[in-house]
C-alpha positions, 0 to 999 in steps of 0.5 A: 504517447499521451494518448497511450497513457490517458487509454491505460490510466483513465480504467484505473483512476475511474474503478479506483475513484468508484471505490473511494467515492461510491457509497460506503457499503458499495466502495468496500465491496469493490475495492475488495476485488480491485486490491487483490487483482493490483496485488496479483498483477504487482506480484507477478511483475516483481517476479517476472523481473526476478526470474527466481527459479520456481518463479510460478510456485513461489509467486503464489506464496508471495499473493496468499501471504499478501491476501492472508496477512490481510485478510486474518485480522479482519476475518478475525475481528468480525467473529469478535464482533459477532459474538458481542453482539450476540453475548450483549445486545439482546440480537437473535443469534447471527451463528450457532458456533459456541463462544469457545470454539469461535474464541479459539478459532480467533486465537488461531487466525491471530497466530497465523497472521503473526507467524506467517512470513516465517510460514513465507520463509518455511514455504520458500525453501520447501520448494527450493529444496525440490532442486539441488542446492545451488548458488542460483536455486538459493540466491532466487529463493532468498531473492523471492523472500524479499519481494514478498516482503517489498511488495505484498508486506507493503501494500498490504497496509493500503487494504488495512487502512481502508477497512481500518474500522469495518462499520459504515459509522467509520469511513477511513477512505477519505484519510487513505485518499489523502496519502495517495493523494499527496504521494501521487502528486509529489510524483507528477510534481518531481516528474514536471520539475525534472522535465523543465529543468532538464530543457535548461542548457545547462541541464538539472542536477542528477539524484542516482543517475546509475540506479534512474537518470532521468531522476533530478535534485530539481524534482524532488523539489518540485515533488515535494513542494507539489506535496506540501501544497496539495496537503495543506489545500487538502485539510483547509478545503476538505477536512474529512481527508485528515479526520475520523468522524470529524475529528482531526487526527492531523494538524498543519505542522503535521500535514506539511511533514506528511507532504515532504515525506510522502515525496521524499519516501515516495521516491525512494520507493520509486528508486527501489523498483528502477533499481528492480528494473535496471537489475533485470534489464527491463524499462517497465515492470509490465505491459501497459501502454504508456504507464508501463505495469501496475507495478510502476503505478504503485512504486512511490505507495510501497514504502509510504503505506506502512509508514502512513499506517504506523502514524496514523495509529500512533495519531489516533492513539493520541487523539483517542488519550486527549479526549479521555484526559479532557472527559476526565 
């Protein structure tokens, strides 16, 4: 079983840690193609433990939701970029493009990553509507409009955090680093608690023993001090972690909370997926061995990566209002 898990795990861990510890220009690159093949794979987990029907059609609308709300504001901030740099540094021209058209062309990549789950939501029932309107046609198809929202919605803040400033002057990797980091440890922590405590004659005490038996009060407590821990160790020995450009975004008191919710939040992320499981009747969203599916792997991110990247907007907006009061 370990050997399973060491064959299926060390090809992940290793292209993931390439991607964050490469080269700046080098991580971008590759972390680009590594994002949309764990984006695929979760999507085509999720719909496989649904079954909806029209599972195929409606999987390729959940990916190219997850890659265009992605894709949209980047797409659009580099043409914004490109023509400031034209209008104001002096550069030779990177585009022949007038400035209105590419004004508008941005406009219009901004309105489509604001509307698109209502073009999820409209592309959904236009393939239901290929069937007779039955209980099982309309109940997939609703099924399938929140998955998209579970999994492509969520991850999709992974990307945004990674490529938060897209110029090498600004390397958010280290920051994203530490979210995986606390998280992933908070589920290694909870995992060894549980397996302790459950060896005790009297065994550990059950978290929702109808959604995930093995899950424990125990563990969540060994995950969340396991959290803490790595996150205080990481913002005392490796300070780029919880900085931008050298700059603190995080402190202690922050850093701590960060680590009981990581756990906490983690968990519930990894309870939705058992709950997911459990529904269809299957042990693992995929086939791996010994780690199951991609979808196992990223359980604890899906609702930690939203959260994580709402904070972290509100922290550097912070940061960002302090140094413009002390300036002043």
């Amino acid at each position: 079983m370990l050997i399973d898990r060491l064959k299926s795990a060390i090809p992940i861990i290793v292209v993931i840690a390439l991607c964050f510890f490469l080269p700046f220009e080098y991580g971008r690159l590759l972390f680009l193609p590594v994002a949309t093949l764990m984006l695929f794979l979760a999507c085509h987990e999720t719909f496989e433990l649904l079954n909806p029907p029209h599972k195929k059609e409606l999987e390729i609308v959940a990916v190219v939701y997850g890659l265009a709300s992605f894709l949209l504001p980047h797409l659009h901030l580099f043409l914004s970029q490109l023509h400031w740099r034209n209008t104001f540094d002096g550069s030779a021209p990177l585009t022949e493009m007038p400035w209105l058209i590419m004004r508008s062309l941005g406009s219009m990549l901004s309105l489509l990553n604001q509307i698109s789950i209502g073009l999820v939501v409209l592309a959904a029932f236009c393939i239901c509507f290929k069937d007779a309107p039955t209980k099982e046609n309309v109940n997939g198809t609703l099924a399938s409009i929140g998955a998209t929202i579970f999994i492509p919605w969520s991850l999709m803040f992974i990307p945004k955090i990674f490529y938060y400033y897209p110029t090498p002057k600004m390397d958010m990797r280290p920051i994203l680093f530490f979210m995986i980091l606390v998280t992933k440890i908070a589920d290694t922590g909870a995992f060894a608690a549980g397996s302790w405590t459950a060896k005790r004659p009297e065994g550990n005490h059950k978290l929702i023993p109808l959604v995930s038996p093995k899950k424990s009060w125990e563990g969540l407590i060994g995950g969340t001090v396991a959290s803490v821990v790595t996150a205080l160790i990481c913002y005392f020995c490796w300070p780029a972690s919880v900085s931008i450009n050298g700059v603190k975004v995080f402190g202690i008191a922050e850093v701590i909370v960060i680590g009981i919710l990581a756990s906490v939040i983690g968990l519930l992320g990894d309870l939705a997926e058992s709950a997911l499981k459990r529904a269809a009747g299957a042990k693992d969203s995929g086939n791996l061995p010994g780690i199951g599916g991609i979808l196992d792997t990223l359980d604890s991110l899906i609702f930690v990566a939203p959260l994580f990247y709402a904070y972290l907007n509100f922290a550097i907006a912070n940061q960002a209002a302090q140094i413009m009061k002390f300036n002043q």
